[in-house]
N, C-alpha and C positions, 0 to 999 in steps of 0.2 A: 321631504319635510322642509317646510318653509322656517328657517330660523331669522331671527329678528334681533339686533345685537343692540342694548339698551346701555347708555352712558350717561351714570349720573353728573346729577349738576357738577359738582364736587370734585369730579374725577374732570368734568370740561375745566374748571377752575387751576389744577393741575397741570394737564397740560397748554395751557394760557401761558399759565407761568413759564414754565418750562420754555415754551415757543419765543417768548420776551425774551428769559434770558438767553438762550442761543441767539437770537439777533444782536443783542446787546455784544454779543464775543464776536461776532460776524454775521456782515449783512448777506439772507440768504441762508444762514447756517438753520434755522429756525424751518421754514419752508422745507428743507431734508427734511429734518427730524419730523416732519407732519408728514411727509409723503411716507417718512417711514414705518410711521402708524398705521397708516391707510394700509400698507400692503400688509403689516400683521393682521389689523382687521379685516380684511378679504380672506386671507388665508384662515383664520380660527371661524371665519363665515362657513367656507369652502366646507372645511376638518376640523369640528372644533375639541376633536380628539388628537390632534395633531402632537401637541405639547404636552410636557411631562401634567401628570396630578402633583401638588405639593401636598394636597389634602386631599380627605375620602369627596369634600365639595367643590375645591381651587384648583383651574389648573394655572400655570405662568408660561409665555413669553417672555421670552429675553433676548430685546434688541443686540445685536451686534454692532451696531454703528452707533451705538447711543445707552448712557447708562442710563436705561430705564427697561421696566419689567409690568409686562400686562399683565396682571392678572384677572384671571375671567370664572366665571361659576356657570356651567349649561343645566340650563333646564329643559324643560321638554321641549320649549319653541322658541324661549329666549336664552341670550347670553346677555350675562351679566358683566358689563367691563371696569374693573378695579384698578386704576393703573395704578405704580407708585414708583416714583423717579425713585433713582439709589440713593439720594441721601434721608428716604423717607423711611419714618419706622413703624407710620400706623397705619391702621388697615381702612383702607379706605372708605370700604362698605360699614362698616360700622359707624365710621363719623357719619355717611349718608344714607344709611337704611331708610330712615323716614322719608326722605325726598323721593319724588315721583321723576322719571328718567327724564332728561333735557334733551337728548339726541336719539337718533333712531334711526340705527342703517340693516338693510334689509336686502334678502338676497330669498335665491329661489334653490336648494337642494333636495333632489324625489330621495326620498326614505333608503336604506338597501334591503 
């Protein structure tokens, strides 16, 4: 199955921030925190059963090197990416539902 992992605007706006302030504490600290996206994203690509459900629709990632938590919703070809740093308390897909995904990373897994 080909999965296609979709990032709304909203959630890119988020981690913007996020990326800003880590440089802003040290230069270079920012660039981790983005590589360390990358590799959850590859992985929840890979298995995106990988990570716990919080809900019967969400499941979450949670950084280890970083207070922040993905949270993702799979559909049948896409993933949904919700992130929301920790000091955040809403849900992100709901401020963006309306918006049409701004990013798009994509990968190749055959079905089992």
């Amino acid at each position: 199955m080909r999965y296609q992992i979709l990032i709304l605007p909203c959630v890119e706006d988020d981690i913007e921030d996020a990326y800003n302030w880590y440089e802003e504490k040290q230069n270079g600290l920012g660039e981790l925190f983005l590589k360390d996206l990358i590799i959850y994203y590859v992985r929840i690509q890979k298995d995106p059963e990988i990570f716990n459900k919080v809900t019967a629709h969400f499941c979450q990632a949670r950084s280890r090197r970083f207070p922040y938590v993905i949270i993702y919703e799979i559909l049948t070809t896409e993933i949904y990416i919700n992130s929301e740093s920790a000091s955040s308390s809403t849900c992100l897909k709901d401020k963006c539902a309306h918006l049409p995904a701004k990013h798009t990373l994509q990968t190749n897994r055959q079905a089992s």
